[in-house]
C-alpha positions in Angstrom: 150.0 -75.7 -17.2 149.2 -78.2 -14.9 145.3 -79.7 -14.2 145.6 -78.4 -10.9 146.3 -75.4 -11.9 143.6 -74.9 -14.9 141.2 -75.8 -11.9 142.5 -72.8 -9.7 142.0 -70.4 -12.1 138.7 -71.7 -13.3 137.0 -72.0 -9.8 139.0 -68.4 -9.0 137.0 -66.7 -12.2 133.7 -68.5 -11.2 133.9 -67.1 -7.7 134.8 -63.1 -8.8 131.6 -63.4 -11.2 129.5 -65.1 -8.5 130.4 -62.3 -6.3 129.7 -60.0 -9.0 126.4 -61.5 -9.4 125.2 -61.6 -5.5 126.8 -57.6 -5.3 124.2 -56.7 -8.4 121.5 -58.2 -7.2 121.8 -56.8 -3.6 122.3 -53.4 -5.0 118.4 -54.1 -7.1 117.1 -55.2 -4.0 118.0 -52.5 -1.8 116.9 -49.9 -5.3 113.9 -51.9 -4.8 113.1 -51.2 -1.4 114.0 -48.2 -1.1 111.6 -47.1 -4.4 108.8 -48.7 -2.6 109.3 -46.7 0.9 109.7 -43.4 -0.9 106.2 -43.9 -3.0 104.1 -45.4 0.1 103.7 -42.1 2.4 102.1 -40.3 -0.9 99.4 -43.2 -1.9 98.2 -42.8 1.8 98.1 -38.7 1.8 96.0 -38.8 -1.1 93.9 -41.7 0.3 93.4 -39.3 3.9 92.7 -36.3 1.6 90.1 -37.8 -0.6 88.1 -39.6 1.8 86.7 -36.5 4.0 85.0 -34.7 1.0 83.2 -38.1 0.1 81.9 -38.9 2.9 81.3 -35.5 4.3 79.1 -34.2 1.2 75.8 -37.1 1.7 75.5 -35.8 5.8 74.7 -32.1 4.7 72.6 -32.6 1.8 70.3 -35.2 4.0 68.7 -32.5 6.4 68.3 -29.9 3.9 65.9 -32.0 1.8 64.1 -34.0 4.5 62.7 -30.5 6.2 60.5 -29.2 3.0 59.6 -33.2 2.8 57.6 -33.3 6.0 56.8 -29.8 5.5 55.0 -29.9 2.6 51.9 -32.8 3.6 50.9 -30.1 6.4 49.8 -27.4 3.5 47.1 -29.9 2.2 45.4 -30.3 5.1 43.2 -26.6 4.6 42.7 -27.3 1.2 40.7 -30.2 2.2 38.1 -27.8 4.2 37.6 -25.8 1.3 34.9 -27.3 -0.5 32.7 -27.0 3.0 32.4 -23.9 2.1 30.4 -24.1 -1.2 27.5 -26.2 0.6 25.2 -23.1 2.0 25.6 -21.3 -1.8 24.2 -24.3 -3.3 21.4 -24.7 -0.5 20.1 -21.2 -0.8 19.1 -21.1 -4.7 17.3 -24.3 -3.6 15.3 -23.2 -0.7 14.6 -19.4 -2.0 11.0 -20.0 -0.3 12.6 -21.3 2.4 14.5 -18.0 2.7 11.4 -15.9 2.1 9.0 -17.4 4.8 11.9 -17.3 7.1 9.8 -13.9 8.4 7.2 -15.1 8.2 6.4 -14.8 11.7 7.0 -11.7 13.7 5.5 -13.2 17.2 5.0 -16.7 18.1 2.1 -16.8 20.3 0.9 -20.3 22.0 2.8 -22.9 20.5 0.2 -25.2 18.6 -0.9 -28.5 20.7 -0.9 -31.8 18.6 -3.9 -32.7 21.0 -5.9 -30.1 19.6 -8.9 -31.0 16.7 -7.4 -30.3 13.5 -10.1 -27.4 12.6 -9.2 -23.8 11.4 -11.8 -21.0 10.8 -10.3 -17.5 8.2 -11.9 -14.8 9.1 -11.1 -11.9 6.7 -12.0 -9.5 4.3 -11.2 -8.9 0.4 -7.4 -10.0 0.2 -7.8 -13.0 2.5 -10.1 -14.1 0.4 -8.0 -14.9 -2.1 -7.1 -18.2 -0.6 -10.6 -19.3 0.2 -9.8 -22.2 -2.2 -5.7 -22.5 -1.7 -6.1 -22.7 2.0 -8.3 -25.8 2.3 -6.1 -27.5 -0.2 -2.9 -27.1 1.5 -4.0 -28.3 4.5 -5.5 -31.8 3.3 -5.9 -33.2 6.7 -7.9 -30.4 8.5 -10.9 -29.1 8.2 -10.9 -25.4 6.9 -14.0 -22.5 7.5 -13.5 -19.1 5.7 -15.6 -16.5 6.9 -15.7 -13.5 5.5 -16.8 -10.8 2.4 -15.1 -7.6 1.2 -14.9 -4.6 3.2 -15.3 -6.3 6.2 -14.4 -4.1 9.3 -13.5 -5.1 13.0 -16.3 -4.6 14.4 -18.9 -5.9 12.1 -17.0 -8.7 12.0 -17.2 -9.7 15.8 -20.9 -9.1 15.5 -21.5 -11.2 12.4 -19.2 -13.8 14.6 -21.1 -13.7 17.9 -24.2 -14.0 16.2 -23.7 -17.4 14.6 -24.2 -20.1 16.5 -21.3 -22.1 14.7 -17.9 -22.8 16.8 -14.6 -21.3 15.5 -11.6 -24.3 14.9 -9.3 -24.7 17.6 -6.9 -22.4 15.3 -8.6 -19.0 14.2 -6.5 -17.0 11.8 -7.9 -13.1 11.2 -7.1 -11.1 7.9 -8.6 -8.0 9.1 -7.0 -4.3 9.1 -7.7 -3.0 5.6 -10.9 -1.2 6.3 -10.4 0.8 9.2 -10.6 4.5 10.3 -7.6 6.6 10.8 -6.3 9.9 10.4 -3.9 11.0 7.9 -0.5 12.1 8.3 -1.4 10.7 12.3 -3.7 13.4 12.7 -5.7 11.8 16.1 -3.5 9.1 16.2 -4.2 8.3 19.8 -7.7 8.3 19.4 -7.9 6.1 16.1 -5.6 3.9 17.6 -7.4 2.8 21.0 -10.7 2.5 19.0 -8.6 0.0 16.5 -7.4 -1.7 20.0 -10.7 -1.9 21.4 -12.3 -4.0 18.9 -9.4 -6.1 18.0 -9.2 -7.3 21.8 -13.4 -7.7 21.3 -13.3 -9.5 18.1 -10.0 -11.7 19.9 -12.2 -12.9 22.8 -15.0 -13.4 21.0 -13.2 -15.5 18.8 -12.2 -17.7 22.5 -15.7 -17.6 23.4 -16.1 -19.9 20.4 -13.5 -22.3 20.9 -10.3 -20.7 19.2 -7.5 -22.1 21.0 -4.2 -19.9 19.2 -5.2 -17.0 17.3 -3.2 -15.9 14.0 -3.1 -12.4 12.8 -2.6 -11.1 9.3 -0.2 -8.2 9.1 -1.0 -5.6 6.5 0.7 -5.5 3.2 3.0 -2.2 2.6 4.7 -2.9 -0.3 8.0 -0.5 -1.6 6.0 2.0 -4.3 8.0 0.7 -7.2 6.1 -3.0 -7.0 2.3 -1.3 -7.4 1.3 -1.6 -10.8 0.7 1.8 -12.5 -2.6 1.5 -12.7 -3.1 1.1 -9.2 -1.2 3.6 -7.7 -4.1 6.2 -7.3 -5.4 3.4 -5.1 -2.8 2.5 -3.0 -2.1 6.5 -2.3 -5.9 6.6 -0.7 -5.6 3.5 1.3 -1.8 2.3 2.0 -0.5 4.9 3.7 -2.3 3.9 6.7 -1.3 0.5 6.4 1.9 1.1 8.9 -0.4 2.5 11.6 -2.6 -1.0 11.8 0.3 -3.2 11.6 2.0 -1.1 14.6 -1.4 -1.8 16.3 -0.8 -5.5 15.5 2.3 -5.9 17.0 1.3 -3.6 20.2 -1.5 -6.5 20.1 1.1 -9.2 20.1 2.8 -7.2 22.9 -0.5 -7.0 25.3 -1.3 -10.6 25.0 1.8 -12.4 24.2 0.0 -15.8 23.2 -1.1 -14.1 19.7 0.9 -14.8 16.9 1.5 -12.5 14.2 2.1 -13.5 10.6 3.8 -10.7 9.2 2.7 -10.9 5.5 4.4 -7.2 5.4 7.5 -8.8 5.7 7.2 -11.7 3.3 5.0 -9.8 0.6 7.3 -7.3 -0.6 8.4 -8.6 -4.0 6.9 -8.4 -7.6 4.3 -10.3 -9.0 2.2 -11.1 -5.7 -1.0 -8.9 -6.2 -2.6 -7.7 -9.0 -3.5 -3.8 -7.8 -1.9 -2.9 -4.1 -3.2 -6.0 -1.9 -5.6 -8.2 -3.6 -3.9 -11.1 -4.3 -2.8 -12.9 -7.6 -2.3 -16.9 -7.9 1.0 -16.6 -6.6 0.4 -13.7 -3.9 -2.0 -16.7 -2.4 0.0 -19.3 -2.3 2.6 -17.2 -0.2 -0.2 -16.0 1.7 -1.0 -19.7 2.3 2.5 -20.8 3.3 2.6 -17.6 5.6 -0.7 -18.4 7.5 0.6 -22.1 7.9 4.3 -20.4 9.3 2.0 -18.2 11.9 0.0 -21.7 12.7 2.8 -23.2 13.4 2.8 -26.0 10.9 5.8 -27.2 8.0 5.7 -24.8 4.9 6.4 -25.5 1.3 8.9 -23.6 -1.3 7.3 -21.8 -3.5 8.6 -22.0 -7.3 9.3 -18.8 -8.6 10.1 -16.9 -5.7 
């Protein structure tokens, strides 16, 4: 065999495998290629179908939980007013006094003048009495006259009065009432009732004619049965039931000449523990009738512990 011919057969097998080799590696190319377009239209379905759930589930949750959020600050706001309410419960053990003289006054009368001398003349009977000593001392800055005695009636009292020279303070309080005629069960009613009328508009300008200025009447006492002590219940069932009749005399008083004032110790005294029969006053019966007298003047009044 010739060298030229070794060399035709050599390049001739090199070529055929060279051939081979480019055919092979076209055909894993194109296997290649064709893997990768047959797998990329299934990454991107599952990327479209995943996405929506994930970005879908934050927008419905957000609303749901922000509305109770801003709801819930508004509830607060009334139970912040509640503990206003607690303030008058506490005042009232406080100012149980307070409460009590509240009535204390059933008509106003002249309104006390500041101008006025600070003088005050009591004129009463028995029960009034029993501040003859309590009076004065509440009412450091004035100068307090009690007139008076037990079983004092109306119209002995505006003769006693006219007959002494002595003014009256500008204020004249009168704790009159208890001893007066009338009949029972209103029996002559009419007739008891103009004579009481006659000599408490006497003894009231009398009481001018001296220098009184505002004029304070007493009611009567008429307490509820069950607060007379036992032993003074025969007493009270001779005498009180006639109370009513001069304190509705009292107030038609008030109601003839308006610039009386009435301090309605009927209306304050009706509790336990203020008298020591029907009307005549224990130490704390006076110093209510004190604080009730200084209500009618027109002047500040005091608690009084225990009631």
């Amino acid at each position: 065999m010739t060298l030229a011919r070794y060399a035709q057969l050599v390049l001739g097998n090199s070529s055929r495998k060279v051939k081979l080799s480019l055919s092979a590696l076209l055909a894993v190319t194109l296997g290649v290629i064709a893997a990768f377009a047959l797998s990329s239209p299934a990454t991107s379905t599952v990327a479209v179908s995943a996405a929506p759930p994930t970005t879908a589930a934050p927008t419905t949750t957000a609303p749901t939980t922000a509305d109770p959020t801003t709801a819930a600050p508004t509830a607060p706001a009334p139970t912040t007013a509640a503990p206003t309410a607690p303030a008058p419960t506490t005042a009232d053990p406080t100012t149980t006094g307070d409460s009590v003289l509240s009535k204390a006054v059933a008509h106003r009368g002249i309104k006390l003048n500041p101008a006025w001398p600070k003088t005050l003349t009591l004129l009463t009977d028995s029960v009034g009495l029993g501040v003859k000593d309590i009076l004065p001392a509440a009412l450091p800055d004035w100068t307090v006259d009690v007139r008076g005695r037990p079983a004092l009636m109306l119209k002995a009292a505006n003769a006693e009065l006219a007959a002494d020279p002595a003014p009256v303070g500008s204020v004249a309080v009168v704790a009159l009432g208890y001893n007066s005629l009338w009949g029972k069960d209103r029996d002559r009613y009419d007739i008891w009732a103009a004579q009481f009328s006659r000599e408490a508009d006497a003894l009231i300008a009398t009481l001018r004619q001296k220098g009184a200025k505002k004029i304070v009447w007493v009611t009567l006492r008429d307490p509820d049965p069950s607060l007379i002590p036992p032993a003074a219940l025969e007493q009270a069932q001779k005498y009180n039931w006639y109370f009513p009749y001069v304190n509705e005399q009292l107030d038609a008083l008030a109601q003839r000449d308006p610039t009386v004032t009435l301090a309605d110790w009927a209306a304050v005294s009706n509790l336990p523990g203020l008298t020591y029969d029907a009307i005549h006053l224990k130490t704390l019966g006076a110093k209510l009738m004190v604080e009730t007298i200084k209500a009618g003047v027109g002047l500040p009044t005091t608690s009084i512990p225990g009631l």
